[in-house]
Structure formats: structure tokens, C-alpha cells
N, C-alpha and C positions, 0 to 999 in steps of 0.2 A: 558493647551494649547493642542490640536489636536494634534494627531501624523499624519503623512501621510505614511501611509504602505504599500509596497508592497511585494505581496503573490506571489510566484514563485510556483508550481508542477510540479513536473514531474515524470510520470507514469497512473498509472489504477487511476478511480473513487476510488477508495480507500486510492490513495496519496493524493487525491483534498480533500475529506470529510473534513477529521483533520484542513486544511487552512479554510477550507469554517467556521468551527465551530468557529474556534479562530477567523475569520474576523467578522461574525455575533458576538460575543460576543467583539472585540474592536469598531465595529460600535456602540453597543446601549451604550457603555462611550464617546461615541462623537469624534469616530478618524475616519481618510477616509483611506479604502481601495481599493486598486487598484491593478487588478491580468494580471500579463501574461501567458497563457497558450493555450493550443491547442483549436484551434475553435469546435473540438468535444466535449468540455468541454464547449464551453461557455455562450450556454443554463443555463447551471448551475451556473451561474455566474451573468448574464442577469436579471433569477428570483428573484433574490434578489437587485438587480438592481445596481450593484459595477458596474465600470469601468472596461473595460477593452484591454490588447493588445492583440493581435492575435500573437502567432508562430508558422510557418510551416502550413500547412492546414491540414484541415479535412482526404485527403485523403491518405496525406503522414503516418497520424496515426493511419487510419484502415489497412494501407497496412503492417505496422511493427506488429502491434497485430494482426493482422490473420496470422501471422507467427507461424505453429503451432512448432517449434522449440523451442521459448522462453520456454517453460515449460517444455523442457526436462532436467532432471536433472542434467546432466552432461555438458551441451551446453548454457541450457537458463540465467542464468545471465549471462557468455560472451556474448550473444547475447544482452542482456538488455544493456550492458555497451559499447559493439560496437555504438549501437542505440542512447545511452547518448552524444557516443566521437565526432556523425555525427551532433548533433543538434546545438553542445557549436556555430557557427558560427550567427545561426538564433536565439539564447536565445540572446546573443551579442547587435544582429542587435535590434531587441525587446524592448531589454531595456534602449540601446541608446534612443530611439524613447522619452522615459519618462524624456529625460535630468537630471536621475537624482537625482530627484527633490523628494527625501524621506529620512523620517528619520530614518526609520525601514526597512530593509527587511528578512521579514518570507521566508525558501525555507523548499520544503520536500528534505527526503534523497538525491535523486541523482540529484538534481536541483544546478549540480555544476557551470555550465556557470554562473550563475547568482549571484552564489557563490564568483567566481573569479572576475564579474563586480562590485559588490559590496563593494569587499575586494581591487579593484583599486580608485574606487568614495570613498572610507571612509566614506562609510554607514553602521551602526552597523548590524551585521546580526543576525538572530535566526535559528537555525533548528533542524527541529522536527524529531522524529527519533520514527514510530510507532511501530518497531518492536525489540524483545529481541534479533535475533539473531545478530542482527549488532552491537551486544557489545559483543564482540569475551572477551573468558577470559581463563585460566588456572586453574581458580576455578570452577564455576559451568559453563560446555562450552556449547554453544548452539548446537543441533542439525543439522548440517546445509544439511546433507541427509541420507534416509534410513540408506544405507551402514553406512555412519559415526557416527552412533547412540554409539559405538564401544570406541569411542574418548570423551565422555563424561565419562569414567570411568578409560581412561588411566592417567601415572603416570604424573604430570605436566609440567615435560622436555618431555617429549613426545609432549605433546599438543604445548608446545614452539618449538620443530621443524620443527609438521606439519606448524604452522602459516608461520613461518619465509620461507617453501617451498612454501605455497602459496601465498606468499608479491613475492618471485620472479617468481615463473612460473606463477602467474593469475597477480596479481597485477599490477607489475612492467611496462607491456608493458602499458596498463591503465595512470600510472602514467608517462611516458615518454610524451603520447597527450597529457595530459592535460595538461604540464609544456611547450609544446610547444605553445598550447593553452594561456598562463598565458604570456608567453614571450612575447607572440604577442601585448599585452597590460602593459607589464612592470612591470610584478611582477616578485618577487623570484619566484625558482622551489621550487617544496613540495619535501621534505624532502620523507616521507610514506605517501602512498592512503590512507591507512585507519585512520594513527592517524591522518595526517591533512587533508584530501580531508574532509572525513568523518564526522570529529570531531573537524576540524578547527574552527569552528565561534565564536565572541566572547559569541553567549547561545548555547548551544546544551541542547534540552527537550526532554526527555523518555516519552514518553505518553503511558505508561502503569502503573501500581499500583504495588505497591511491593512485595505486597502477589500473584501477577505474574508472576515476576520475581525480585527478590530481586537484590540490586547492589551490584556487587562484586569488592575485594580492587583493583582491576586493572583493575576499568574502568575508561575513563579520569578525570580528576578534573572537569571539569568546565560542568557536566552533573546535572541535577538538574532534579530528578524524578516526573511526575503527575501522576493523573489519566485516565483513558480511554475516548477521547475526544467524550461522548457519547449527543446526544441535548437530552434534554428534554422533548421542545416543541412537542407538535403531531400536524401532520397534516392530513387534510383527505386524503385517498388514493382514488386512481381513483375509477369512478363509477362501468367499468366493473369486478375490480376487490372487489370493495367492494359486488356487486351482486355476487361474485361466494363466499367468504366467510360465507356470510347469506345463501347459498342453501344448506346447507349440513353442515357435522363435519368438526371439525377444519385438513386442509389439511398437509399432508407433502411436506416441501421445500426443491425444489432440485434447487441447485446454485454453480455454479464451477467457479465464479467470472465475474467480472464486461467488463474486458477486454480479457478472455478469448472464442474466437471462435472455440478454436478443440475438442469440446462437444459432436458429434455426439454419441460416444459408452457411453458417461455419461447420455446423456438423454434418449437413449433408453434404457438404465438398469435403469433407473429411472422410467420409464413407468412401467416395466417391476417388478419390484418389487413393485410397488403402486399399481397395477393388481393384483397380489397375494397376498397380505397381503390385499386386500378392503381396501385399503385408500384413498384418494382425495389427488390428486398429481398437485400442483403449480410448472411449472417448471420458474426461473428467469433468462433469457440470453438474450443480444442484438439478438439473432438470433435461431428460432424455428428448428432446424434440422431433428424433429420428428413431425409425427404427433401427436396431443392430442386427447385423444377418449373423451365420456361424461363426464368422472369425472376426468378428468384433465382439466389443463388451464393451461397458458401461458401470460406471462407477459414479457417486455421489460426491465422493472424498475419498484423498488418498495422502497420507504424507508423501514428497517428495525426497524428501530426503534420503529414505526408504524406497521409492519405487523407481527412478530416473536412471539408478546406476545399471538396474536392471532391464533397461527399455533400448531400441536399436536409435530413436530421436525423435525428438518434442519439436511440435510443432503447438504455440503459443503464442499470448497478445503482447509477450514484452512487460507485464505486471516486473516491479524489480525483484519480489521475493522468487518467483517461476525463474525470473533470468540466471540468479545465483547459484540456487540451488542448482538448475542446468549445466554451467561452470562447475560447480563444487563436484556432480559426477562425473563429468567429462563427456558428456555425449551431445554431437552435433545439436543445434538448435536455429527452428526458421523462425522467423520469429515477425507477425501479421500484426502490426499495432494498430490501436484506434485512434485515442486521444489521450487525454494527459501528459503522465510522465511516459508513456510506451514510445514513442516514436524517439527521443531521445535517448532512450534504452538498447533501443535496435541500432543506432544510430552506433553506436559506443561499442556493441559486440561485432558489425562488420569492422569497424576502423582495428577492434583485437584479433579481427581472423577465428571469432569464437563460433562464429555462427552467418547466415544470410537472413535475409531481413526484404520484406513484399508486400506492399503496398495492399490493403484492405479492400480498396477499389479493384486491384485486379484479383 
């Protein structure tokens, strides 16, 4: 019998990818998927010809991601999580609109509204979880910024009191909305953001491989590891950019993520060092801030999957969907993180000999 599933994201092209894979792959067993997500996403969605809801518009989600804030190290996940605690009203309204009427619903990480509507309707949930550092541990602890590279080698009551300081000075206020949020609809308050916001559903899936990042004994039970939700299938890439591949050696990619707009000094050191080194420089951004001389080019969007195996090496923020697929082709990768999960990213491909890894600042 058909499942009917609904796929929640929220965040970058990079939260969407992992949903779109697992949708494409429970479509061709015969189940219907149905996603709600931002209209700037739903091109993406469209393509493949899913159903789907609209939350929030177009503009209200370029206006948060050209916030060049979010990527500050110190600020941008509060900001991320502000941005989260402002939408839970309109995820709400969204998925009311569906009556309902599913037997599954997939969310990525922070796709907690839909979390909570779900865990009210008595809809089974699943959530995917594409990155290593959100399994916080006392054993092998992730990376979570430069500075705190430091705390990956402190003694384990150390690392248990950093956590416990930031469940209450980050977390806690987090966790107070969104219990208000939960109220509103008649659930219990969460206990802890992270073991239950985070980790609440009854699947929670690592879509990374083990030889990645291995599970360690104090991560929750009910976590069941895969591999890198990478497609297969190839498609052809566009025609301009397939002509500028064929004119020349294989180029170097510069790409500082899908939803990041404050590129300006990344792409002009990007020019800048393709210049001097004679290479052929692809840069990949919603938005061109430099110009491109002859043996550069410029592109909006590009599968990876598709273009990577064909490139001489990536040079990128450490996003985990860019880092994998990077792996998955084989080709060198430096890899310039910001904030988030990237620095812990980087962190894990020098320790595999995958790639090198460069401080932002310099």
C-alpha cells in the first residue's frame, strides 16, 4: 500500500537536496510525496513534478539569507534559530492547509514547526540529520568553531560542562518559544532542545557513513546511521555551461554555498588566484559580485554531482552536501569554512587526507 509523505525543509538548498533524494527514491516504490517549503525552492520541486505547499514567500527568504550576519561565527546560528522561532506560525498555517492527510512525515533538521504539527496529528515522523556536528558527544566532540577546536581534546567533565553552559545561555531561551509554540497546540513542553527538539522523532537518520564520522556511546538510541544521500542518476548540465567545459582544462570551482550572498571578497580572491595560478575558474553563486574575465565563467546552479568529476578541484565553505559530493567524485578539495556545521566539516576531511582546510580569516 502507498505511503503519503510529507517532506518539510528548512534551510539552504542543501537541507532540500537529502528530502528531494529520499522523495525521488520513495516515488519510484509507488508512494506520493508532497512537500511544503519556500517558494524559492519550489522550482525544485515543480521539476520533478511533486506537489506542493508554499510557506512564507520568496521574498521574505532572500531577505533572511542575504543577511550577511547568519555566517558569523559567533552570531549566525542564533540568527538561524531566531529565523526558525519567526516561521513556526506560517509552517503551522502550511500544513494545516494538508488536513493532515499523511502517513509519514520526513523533516530536515530545524523543520521543528512541522515537527510539533506532526507530533500533535499522530503522524509518524522521520528526521534527517545531515550533519556530524549535531551529535554533540563527550567522546569524540564535534568541532563546532575554530576557537573551539580546543574542546575536542579536553578532559570529558569538561566537555559535559561546556554543553550544560550552552543548553542554558543558547539553548534554553530557544527552548522556552518553542514550548510556547507547542502550548499553543496542546502539547507537553520539551524537556531539552537538543535531546528532544532535535532528536525527538520517533526516526532520527545520520546520513553520513561511518568511516565519517563513527557513532559515539552517547548518542541517542533511536539514531540509525546511512550513507551520504548522494543520486546517482546524471543529468545533463546546461548548454552554457557545458560549452565552457569543452573549451578548455578542466576548471577550478569556487563555491561558498547555495544560500550564501556575502561572497564579494571570496570571489574576488577567487578570480585572483585562478589568475595566477593559469587555471580556468567556474565560480557557483546565486549572485555574480565580480566580474569574470575570459577564462572564467559563472554559473547560478549547477548539480554537483554532474559537474565535480569533471573539474581539476573545489575550492568551498565545507556545506556537508558540497563536501560529499566532493568525495563521491574524487577530486581534491580546500575547503574555507565560516560557521556552523563547516568548520567541523573541514575538520574531518583533513583528519581523512580528503582534502586541506583554511581559515576564512586568512
Amino acid at each position: 500500500m502507498p505511503l503519503r509523505v510529507l517532506f518539510v525543509p528548512f534551510g539552504s538548498e542543501g537541507d532540500v537536496n537529502p528530502l528531494l533524494w529520499l522523495a525521488e527514491g520513495m516515488a519510484a516504490r509507488g508512494h506520493e510525496p508532497t512537500f511544503v517549503i519556500t517558494p524559492h525552492y519550489g522550482p525544485l520541486i515543480e521539476e520533478r513534478g511533486y506537489p506542493w505547499i508554499p510557506v512564507g514567500t520568496k521574498e521574505e527568504f532572500l531577505r533572511f539569507a542575504r543577511d550577511p550576519r547568519i555566517w558569523s561565527r559567533m552570531h549566525g546560528p542564533g540568527l538561524v534559530m531566531e529565523g526558525m522561532i519567526k516561521t513556526l506560525p506560517a509552517y503551522r498555517q502550511a500544513i494545516e492547509v494538508t488536513k493532515h492527510d499523511f502517513d509519514l512525515i520526513v523533516l530536515s533538521t530545524l523543520a521543528l514547526a512541522a515537527a510539533s504539527v506532526a507530533e500533535a496529528a499522530k503522524i509518524p515522523r522521520l528526521t534527517l540529520h545531515m550533519q556530524p556536528a549535531l551529535f554533540r558527544s563527550v567522546y569524540e566532540c564535534p568541532v563546532f568553531m575554530e576557537e573551539l577546536a580546543w574542546l575536542t581534546l579536553a578532559p570529558r567533565w569538561i566537555k559535559r560542562l561546556f554543553f550544560a553552559l550552552v543548553d542554558v545561555l543558547v539553548w534554553e531561551r530557544v527552548r522556552r518559544r518553542l514550548n510556547a509554540f507547542r502550548d499553543g497546540i496542546g502539547l507537553p513542553p520539551l524537556q531539552s532542545f537538543f535531546h528532544d527538539a532535535l532528536h525527538g522523532a520517533e526516526g532520527v537518520a545520520a546520513l553520513f557513513p561511518r568511516w565519517f564520522a563513527a557513532p559515539q556511546p552517547d548518542w541517542p538510541g533511536r539514531v540509525r546511521q546511512f550513507g551520504f544521500p548522494i543520486v546517482s542518476k546524471t543529468r545533463p548540465l546546461s548548454d552554457s555551461l557545458e560549452n565552457f567545459l569543452k573549451s578548455g582544462e578542466p576548471p577550478l570551482v569556487w563555491t561558498h554555498g547555495s544560500a550564501n550572498f556575502d561572497i564579494g571578497h571570496f570571489q574576488s580572491r577567487a578570480l585572483e588566484v585562478s589568475r595566477e595560478l593559469n587555471l580556468r575558474c567556474l565560480l557557483i553563486s546565486l549572485d555574480a559580485s565580480a566580474a569574470v574575465s575570459d577564462n572564467a565563467f559563472h554559473v547560478a546552479h549547477a548539480r554537483f554531482e554532474d559537474l565535480f568529476p569533471r573539474c581539476k578541484a573545489v575550492v568551498h565553505h565545507g556545506g556537508i552536501g558540497t563536501t560529499a559530493k566532493c568525495i563521491a567524485a574524487g577530486v581534491p578539495q580546500l575547503i574555507i569554512p565560516r560557521s556552523h556545521d563547516q568548520p567541523d566539516n573541514a575538520q574531518r576531511i583533513v583528519k581523512l587526507g580528503l582534502g586541506k582546510a583554511l581559515s576564512y580569516r586568512h
